[in-house]
N, C-alpha and C positions, 0 to 999 in steps of 0.2 A: 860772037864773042864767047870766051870760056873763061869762066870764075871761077878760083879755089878758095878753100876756106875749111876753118878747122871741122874734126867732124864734132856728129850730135849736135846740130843747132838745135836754139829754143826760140831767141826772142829775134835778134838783129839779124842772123844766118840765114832768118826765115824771112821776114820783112823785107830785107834789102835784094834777094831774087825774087820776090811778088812784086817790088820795086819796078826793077830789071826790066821783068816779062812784060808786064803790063804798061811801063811808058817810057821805055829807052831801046831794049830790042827783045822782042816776042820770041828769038830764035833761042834766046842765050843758055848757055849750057855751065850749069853746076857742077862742081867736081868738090868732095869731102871727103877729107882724110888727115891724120892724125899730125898735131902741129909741125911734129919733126920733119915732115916730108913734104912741108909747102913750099919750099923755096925750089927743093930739086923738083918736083913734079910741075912747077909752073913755070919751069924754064922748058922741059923735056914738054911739054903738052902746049907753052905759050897762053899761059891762061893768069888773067888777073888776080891777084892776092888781095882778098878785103876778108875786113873783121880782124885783122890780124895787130898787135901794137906798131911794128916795125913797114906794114902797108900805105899809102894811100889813101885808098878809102878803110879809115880805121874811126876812133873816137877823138876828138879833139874836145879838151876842155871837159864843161859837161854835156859835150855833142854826142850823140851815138853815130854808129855808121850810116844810118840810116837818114840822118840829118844833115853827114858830110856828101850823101848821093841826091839831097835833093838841092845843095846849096851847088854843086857841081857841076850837074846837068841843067841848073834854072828851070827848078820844076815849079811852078806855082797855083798849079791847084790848091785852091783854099782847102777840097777837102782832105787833099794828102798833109796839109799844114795842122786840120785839128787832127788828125791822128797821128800826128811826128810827135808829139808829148804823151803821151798814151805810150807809146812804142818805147819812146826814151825813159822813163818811168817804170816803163815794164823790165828794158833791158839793166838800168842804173842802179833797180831798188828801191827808187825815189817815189815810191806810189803816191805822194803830196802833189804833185806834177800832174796829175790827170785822175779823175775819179774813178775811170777805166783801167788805170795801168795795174792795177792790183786784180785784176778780171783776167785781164789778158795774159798774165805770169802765170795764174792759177789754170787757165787753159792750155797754155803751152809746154807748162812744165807737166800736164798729166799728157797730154798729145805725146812728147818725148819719150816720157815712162812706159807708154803705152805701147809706141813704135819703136822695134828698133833698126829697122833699116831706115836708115838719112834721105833714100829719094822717096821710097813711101811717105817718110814724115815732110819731107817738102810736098809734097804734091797738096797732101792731108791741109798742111798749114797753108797753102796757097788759100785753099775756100776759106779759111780765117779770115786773109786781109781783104779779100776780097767780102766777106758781108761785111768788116770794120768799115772798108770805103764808101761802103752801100749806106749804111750809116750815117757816116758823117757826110755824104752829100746830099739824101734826100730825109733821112730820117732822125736829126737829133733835136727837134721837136713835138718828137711824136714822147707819149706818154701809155706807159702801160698800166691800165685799171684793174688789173682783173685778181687783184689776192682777196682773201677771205677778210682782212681787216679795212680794203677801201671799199670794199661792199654793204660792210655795216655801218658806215661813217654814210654812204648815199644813202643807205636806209633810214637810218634815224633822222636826216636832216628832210627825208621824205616824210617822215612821220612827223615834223616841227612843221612842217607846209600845210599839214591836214588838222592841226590842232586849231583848237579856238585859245583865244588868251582867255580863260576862263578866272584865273588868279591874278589881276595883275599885282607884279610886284615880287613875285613868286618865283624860285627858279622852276621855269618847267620842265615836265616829262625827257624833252629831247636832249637838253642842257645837262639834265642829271645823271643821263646814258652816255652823251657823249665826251662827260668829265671820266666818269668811269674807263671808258674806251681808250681815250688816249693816255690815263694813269696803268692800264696794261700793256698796252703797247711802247709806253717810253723806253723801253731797252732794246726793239725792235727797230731803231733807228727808220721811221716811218716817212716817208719823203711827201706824203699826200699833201696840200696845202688847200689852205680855203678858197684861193682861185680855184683851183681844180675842181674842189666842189661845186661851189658858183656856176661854172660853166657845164660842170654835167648835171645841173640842174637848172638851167636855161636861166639864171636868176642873177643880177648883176652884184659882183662882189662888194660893193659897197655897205650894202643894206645888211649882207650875210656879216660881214666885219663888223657892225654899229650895233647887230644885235646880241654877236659871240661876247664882244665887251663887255656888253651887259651882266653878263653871268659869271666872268670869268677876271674879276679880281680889275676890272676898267684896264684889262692887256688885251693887246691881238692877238691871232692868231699863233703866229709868230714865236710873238715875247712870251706869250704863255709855254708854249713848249720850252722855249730857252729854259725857263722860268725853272720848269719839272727838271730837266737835266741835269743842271746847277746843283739843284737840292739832290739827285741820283748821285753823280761827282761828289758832292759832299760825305754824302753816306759811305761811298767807297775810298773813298782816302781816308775817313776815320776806320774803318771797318775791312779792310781788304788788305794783304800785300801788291797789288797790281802794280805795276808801273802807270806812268802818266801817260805814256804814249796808249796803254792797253784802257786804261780809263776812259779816255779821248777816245777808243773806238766802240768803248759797252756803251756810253751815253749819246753817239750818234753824232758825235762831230769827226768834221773831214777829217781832219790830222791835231797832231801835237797841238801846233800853233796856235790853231784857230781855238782851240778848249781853250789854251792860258789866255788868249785875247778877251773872251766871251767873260770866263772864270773872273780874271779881273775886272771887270767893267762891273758886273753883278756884284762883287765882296772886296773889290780895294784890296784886294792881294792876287797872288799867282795861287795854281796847285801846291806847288812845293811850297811855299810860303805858310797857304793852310794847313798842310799835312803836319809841317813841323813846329807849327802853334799848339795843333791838337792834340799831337805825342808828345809831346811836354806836360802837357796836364794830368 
């Protein structure tokens, strides 16, 4: 089979011939070139038009092409389904749509910049989807430990294991580091959780959450962080021009939404709501 498509893919152009190759026909052949001349060149060469408005295999809705090839051929790999919103996301703009697809634009669009010949950059982007799939079929429970701020957090909570309660009543030594810790790193949008802890420290989460309470205003884990964010959020909507959406990403929530969800439940108002109480005063 012979595909045409505009040139200079980034996100769908790319995807849907890693698509192709890998589960519908291993042989198929690419052809890129400039929109004007897809209709005569895939008549003269007999090759299918996708990515195109006026195609086929195109976008329908908020589908990308890449969702209308796997609804077409009944592809049902689970793990081509978690990275069809990833892809979608990536290709739409819509990075709310997968935590990835804001990853994947950022690679693709330097891949692009970088290459400019269209079959090097296919080939280049091939190994893309291919560790994405790698990914989403053996590896999206794996977790990666190894930065300098989840190393200290093991440390200290190493260092709470070897103390004696010497004060009770007292916050201690480990509690005092580790309020510290996370008051620096709250802009770092920090994804560590106290399972994680727990478990790389062979200890079962429960105990670790009944004692973090303790110190930490009778919140979890969790709520405590919410906690800090909220009051970060506040700071910069009195004190910043940022936008809502850019606030929602210094303080480490996924998107827009989920900050005005969070934001409200915390102060009985939205962002906007506060910002323009504030700047009235």
């Amino acid at each position: 089979m012979k595909w045409i498509t505009r040139e200079r893919p980034k996100i769908d152009r790319i995807a849907c011939p890693w698509l192709i190759r890998r589960f519908i026909d291993p042989e198929a052949e690419f052809i890129f070139v400039p929109y004007e001349q897809i209709q005569a060149m895939a008549q003269d060469l007999n090759a299918i038009p996708f990515d195109i408005p006026e195609a086929e295999f195109t976008h329908y809705q908020d589908q990308c092409t890449f969702d209308y090839f796997l609804s077409k051929y009944k592809l049902t790999d689970p793990a081509l389904h978690s990275i069809a919103p990833i892809i979608r996301g990536a290709d739409t703009d819509d990075h709310s749509l997968a935590a990835q697809a804001s990853g994947l634009w950022a690679i693709s669009a330097g891949l692009a910049f970088n290459i400019t010949d269209d079959y090097e950059l296919l080939e280049k982007g091939m190994l893309i989807y291919d560790s994405l799939y790698s990914w989403a079929k053996h590896l999206q429970k794996e977790k990666h430990m190894q930065s300098p701020t989840e190393r200290l957090f093991l440390q200290v909570f190493n260092t709470y294991l070897n103390e004696k309660k010497s004060h009770p009543g007292k916050m201690p030594g480990w509690a005092k580091d580790l309020k510290e810790i996370i008051q620096d790193q709250i802009d770092t949008n920090l994804s560590l959780s106290l399972k994680e802890i727990s478990e790389g420290l062979n200890i079962h989460p429960a105990y670790l959450s009944r004692e973090f309470s303790k110190y930490f205003n009778n919140l979890s884990f969790g709520e405590y962080i919410r906690k800090l964010r909220i009051e970060k959020a506040m700071d910069l909507l009195q004190g910043s021009s940022h936008s809502l959406a850019e606030i929602a990403y210094l303080t480490g929530f996924s998107d827009q939404s989920h900050f005005t969800r969070i934001f409200r439940k915390y102060t009985d108002q939205s962002p906007a709501e506060y910002r323009k109480r504030i700047n009235k005063k």
